[in-house]
N, C-alpha and C positions, 0 to 999 in steps of 0.2 A: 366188768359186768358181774361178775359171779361173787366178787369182794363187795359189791354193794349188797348182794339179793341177802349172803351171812347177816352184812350191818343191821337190813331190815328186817330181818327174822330175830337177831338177837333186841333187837329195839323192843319187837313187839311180842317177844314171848319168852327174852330171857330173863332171869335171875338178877338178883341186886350185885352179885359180883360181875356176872359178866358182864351188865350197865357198868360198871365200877371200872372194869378193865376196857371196855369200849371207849368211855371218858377219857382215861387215862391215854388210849393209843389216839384218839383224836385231837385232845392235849399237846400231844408229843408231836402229832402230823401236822398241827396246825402253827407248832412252832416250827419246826422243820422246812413248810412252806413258807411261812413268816422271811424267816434266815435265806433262802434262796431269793424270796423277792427281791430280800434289799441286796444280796450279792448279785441277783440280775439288775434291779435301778444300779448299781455302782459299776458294773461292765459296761451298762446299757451309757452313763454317763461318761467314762473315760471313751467308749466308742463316738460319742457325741463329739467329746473335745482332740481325741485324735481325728476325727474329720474335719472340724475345720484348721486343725493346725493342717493337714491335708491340704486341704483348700487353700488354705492362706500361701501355704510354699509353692501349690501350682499357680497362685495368682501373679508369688513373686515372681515365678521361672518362666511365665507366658508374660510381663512385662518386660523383665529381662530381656527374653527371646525378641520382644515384639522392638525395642532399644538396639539386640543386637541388627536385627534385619533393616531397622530405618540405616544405622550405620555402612551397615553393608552396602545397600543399596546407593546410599550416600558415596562412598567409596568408588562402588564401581561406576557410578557417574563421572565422579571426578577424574577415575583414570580413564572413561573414555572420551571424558573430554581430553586430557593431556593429549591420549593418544593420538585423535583427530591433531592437537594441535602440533605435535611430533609429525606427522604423515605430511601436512602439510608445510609445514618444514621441509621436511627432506623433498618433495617435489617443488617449493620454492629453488634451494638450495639445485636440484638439478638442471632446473629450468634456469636459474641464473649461472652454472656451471657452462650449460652450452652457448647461452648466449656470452659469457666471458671467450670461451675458446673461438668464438668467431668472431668476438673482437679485437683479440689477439693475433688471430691470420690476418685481421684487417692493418693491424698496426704493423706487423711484421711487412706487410708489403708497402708500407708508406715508411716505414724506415729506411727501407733502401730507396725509398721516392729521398727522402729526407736526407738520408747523407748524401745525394747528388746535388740536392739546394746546399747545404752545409759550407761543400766543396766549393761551391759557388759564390757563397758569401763571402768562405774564406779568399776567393779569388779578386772580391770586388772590395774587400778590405786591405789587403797587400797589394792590389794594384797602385805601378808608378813606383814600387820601390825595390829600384831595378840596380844599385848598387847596395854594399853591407853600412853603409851609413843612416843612407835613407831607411833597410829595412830594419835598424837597429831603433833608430828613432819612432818607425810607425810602432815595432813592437810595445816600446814603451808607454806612447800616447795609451796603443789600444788596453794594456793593461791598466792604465790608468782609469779607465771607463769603465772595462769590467768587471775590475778586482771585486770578490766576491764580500770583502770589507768596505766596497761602496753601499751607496742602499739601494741604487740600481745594478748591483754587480751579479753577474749569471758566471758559477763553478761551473756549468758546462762549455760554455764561450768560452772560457779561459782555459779550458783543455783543448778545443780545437785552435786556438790561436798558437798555445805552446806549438800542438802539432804542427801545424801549418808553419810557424817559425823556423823551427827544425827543419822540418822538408825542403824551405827556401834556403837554410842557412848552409844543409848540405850543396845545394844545389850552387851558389855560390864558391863554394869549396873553402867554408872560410873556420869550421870548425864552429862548437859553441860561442857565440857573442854574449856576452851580457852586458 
């Protein structure tokens, strides 16, 4: 304020020099101001284009982010689905575990039902061959029925018949026949 009240006193009632030097410092100010504008437009612009380079990197880094999240999400979908189908698994897998173990007691107890038929068969197929001739000859027939290189041949039958031969052939007291 007090710099202006000087300017308008020497305006109005100085001397041709001090007009001369007033010129001069107004000259100088108004290049002075001049030179900061345009160093202000030139800050004032690179602030302009560092903001939208700003801009631009957070647009990239919120589509990024917004990519990483569908992902993720994506993700932990998928592994809850696995997991569900894992859980259900394993309580498949238990629930067929018990139902196998009492199937198993079931069969265990018809297997001893089973080797008393077996015994039986084997009794109703040796019967009549009450000397080592005859049971020399049934053996044979019978392995020829169910040798397991027939197409009806059963390797389990031809284990029990060995057995059962043996047993008879002891019982005979005739030693192995073949």
């Amino acid at each position: 304020m007090e710099d202006m009240r000087k300017i308008e006193e020497v305006i109005l009632n100085g001397s041709m020099d001090e007009l001369a030097e007033l010129r001069l410092w107004l000259f100088k100010e108004s290049c002075r101001l001049e030179n900061m504008e345009s160093s202000l437009s030139e800050r004032y612009a690179r602030l302009e284009a560092d903001e939208m380079a700003f801009k631009n990197r957070m647009d990239a880094a919120e589509r990024k982010l917004e990519t990483a999240t569908k992902k993720l999400n994506n993700d932990k979908a998928l592994f809850d689905q696995r997991l569900a189908i894992l859980n259900n698994g394993f309580e498949q897998l238990t629930s067929d575990k018990k139902r196998l173990e009492s199937e198993y007691r079931r069969l265990e107890k018809e297997k001893s039902y089973q080797r008393e038929n077996e015994y039986d068969v084997m009794d109703l197929l040796f019967r009549g061959a009450n000397n080592p001739l005859t049971l020399k000859k049934r053996y044979k027939d019978l392995m020829k029925m169910f040798h397991p290189d027939n197409i009806c041949g059963d390797a389990d039958m031809v284990r029990l018949i060995n057995q059962e031969y043996d047993d008879l052939c002891r019982q005979y007291d005739m030693g192995m026949i073949n």
